[in-house]
FIKOLZA-1660 file (N, C-alpha, C; in steps of 0.1 Angstrom, whole numbers, plus 5000, padded with zeros to 4 digits):
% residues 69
   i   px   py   pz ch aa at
   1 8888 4027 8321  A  X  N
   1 8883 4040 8323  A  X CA
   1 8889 4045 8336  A  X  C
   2 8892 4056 8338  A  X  N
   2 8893 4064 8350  A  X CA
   2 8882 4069 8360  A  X  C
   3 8886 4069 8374  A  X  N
   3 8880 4067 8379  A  X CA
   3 8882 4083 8392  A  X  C
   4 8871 4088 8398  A  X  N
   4 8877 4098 8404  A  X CA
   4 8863 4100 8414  A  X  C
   5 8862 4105 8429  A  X  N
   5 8858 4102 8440  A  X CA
   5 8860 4117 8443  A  X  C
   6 8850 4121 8442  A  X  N
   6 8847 4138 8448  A  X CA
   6 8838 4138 8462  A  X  C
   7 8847 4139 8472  A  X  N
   7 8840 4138 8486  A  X CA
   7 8837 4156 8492  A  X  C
   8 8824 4158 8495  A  X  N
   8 8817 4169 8495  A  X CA
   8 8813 4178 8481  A  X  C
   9 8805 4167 8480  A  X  N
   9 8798 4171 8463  A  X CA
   9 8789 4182 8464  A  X  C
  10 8795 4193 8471  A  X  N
  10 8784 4203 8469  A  X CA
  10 8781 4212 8454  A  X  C
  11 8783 4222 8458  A  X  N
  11 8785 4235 8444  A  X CA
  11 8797 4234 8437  A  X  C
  12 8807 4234 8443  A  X  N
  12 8819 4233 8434  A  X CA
  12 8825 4220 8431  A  X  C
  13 8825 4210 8440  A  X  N
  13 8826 4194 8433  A  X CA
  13 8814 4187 8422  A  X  C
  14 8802 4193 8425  A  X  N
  14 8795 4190 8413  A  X CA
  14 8798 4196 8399  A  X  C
  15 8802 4209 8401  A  X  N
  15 8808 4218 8391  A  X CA
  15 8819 4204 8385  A  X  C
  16 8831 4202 8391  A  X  N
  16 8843 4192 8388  A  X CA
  16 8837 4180 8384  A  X  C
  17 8825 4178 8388  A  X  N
  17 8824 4161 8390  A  X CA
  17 8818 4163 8373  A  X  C
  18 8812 4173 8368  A  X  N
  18 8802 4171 8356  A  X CA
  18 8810 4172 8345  A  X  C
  19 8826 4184 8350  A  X  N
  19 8836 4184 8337  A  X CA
  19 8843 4171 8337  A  X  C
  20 8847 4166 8350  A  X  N
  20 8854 4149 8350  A  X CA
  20 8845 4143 8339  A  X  C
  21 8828 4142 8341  A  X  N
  21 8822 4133 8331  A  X CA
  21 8821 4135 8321  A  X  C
  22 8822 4149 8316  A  X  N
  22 8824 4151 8306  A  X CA
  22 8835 4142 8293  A  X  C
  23 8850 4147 8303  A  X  N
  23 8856 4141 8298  A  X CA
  23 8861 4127 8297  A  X  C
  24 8852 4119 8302  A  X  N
  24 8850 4104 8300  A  X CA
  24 8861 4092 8313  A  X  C
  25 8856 4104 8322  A  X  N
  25 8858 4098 8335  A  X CA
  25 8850 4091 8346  A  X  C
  26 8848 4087 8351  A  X  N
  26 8840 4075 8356  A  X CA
  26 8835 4085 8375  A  X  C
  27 8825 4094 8372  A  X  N
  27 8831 4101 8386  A  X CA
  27 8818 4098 8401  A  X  C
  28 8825 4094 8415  A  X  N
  28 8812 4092 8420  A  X CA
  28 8812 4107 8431  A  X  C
  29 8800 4110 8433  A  X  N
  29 8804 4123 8441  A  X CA
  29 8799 4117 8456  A  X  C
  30 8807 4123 8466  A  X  N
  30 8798 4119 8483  A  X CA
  30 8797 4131 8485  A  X  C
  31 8783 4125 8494  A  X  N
  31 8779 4137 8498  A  X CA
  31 8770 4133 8512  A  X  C
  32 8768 4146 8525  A  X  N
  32 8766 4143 8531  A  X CA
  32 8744 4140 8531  A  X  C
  33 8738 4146 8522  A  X  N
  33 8725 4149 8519  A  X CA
  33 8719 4147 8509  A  X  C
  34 8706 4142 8503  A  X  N
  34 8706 4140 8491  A  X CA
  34 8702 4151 8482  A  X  C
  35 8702 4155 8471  A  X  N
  35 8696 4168 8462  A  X CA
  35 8687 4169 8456  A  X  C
  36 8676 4172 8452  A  X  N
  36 8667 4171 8440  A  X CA
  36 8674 4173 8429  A  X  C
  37 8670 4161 8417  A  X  N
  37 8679 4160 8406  A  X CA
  37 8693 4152 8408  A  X  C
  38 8694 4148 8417  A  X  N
  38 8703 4134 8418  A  X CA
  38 8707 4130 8406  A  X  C
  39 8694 4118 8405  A  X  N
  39 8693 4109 8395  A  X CA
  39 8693 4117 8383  A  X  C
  40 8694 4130 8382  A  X  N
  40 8698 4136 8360  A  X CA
  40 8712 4136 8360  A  X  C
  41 8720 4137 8376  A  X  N
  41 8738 4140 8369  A  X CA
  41 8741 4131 8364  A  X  C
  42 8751 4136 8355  A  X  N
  42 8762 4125 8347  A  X CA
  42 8769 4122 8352  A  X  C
  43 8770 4115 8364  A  X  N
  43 8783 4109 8377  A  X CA
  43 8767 4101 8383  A  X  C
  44 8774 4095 8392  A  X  N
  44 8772 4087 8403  A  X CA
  44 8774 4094 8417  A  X  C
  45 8756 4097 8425  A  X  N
  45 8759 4100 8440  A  X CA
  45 8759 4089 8448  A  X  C
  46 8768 4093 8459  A  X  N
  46 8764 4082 8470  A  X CA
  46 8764 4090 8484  A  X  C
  47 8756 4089 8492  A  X  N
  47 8751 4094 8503  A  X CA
  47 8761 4089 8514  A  X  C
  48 8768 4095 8525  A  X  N
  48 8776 4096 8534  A  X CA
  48 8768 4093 8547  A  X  C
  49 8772 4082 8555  A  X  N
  49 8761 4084 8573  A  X CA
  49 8778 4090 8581  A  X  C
  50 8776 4102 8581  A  X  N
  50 8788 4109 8587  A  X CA
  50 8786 4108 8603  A  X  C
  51 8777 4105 8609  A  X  N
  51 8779 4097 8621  A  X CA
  51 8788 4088 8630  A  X  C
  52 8795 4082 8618  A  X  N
  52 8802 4072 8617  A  X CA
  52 8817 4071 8610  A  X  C
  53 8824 4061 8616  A  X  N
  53 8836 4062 8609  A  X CA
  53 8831 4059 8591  A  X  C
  54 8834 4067 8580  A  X  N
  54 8829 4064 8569  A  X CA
  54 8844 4060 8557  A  X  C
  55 8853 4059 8563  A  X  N
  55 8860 4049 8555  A  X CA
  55 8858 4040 8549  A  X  C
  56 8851 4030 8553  A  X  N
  56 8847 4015 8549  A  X CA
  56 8835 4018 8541  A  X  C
  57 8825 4031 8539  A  X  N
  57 8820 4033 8534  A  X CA
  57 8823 4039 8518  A  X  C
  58 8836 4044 8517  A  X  N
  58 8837 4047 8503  A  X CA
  58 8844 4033 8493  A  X  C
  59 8836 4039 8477  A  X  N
  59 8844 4029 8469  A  X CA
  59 8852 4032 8467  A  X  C
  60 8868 4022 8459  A  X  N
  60 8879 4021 8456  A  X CA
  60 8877 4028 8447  A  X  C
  61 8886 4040 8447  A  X  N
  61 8889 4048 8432  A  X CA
  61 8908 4047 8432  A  X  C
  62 8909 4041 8418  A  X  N
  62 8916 4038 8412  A  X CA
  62 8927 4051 8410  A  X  C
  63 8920 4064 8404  A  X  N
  63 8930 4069 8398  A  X CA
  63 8929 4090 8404  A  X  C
  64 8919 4093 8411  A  X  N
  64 8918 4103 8423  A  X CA
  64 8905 4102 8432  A  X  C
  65 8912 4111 8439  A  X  N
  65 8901 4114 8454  A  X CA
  65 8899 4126 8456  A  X  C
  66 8897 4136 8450  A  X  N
  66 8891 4147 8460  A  X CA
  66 8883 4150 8471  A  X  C
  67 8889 4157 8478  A  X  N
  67 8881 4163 8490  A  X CA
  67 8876 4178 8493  A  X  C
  68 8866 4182 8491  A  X  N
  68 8858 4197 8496  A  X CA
  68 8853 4196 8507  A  X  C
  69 8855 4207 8515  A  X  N
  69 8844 4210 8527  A  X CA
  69 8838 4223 8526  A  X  C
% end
């Protein structure tokens, strides 16, 4: 399966992250805060400590990365 990493999952990466899952993509979104209704999307959140160098914080995505600010 493919894999794809939407960093700044706000309004419009959530928008991308739900058609990626749609189409049977594997998608995790970062973000810097958490949302009400998290846990109903069809992707995977993972919460950002942007205080900090957060490289070592993201997982390996295999096949894209996007980035929003």
């Amino acid at each position: 399966m493919k894999r794809a990493i939407i960093i700044g999952c706000g309004y419009t990466g959530s928008a991308l992250a739900t058609q990626l899952s749609a189409a049977s993509i594997d998608v995790i979104g970062v973000r810097r805060h958490a949302q009400e209704g998290d846990d109903k999307l069809p992707y995977t959140t993972k919460l950002l400590d942007i205080s900090s160098d957060f490289d070592d914080q993201l997982p390996e995505a295999e096949d894209a990365i996007v980035y929003y600010m």
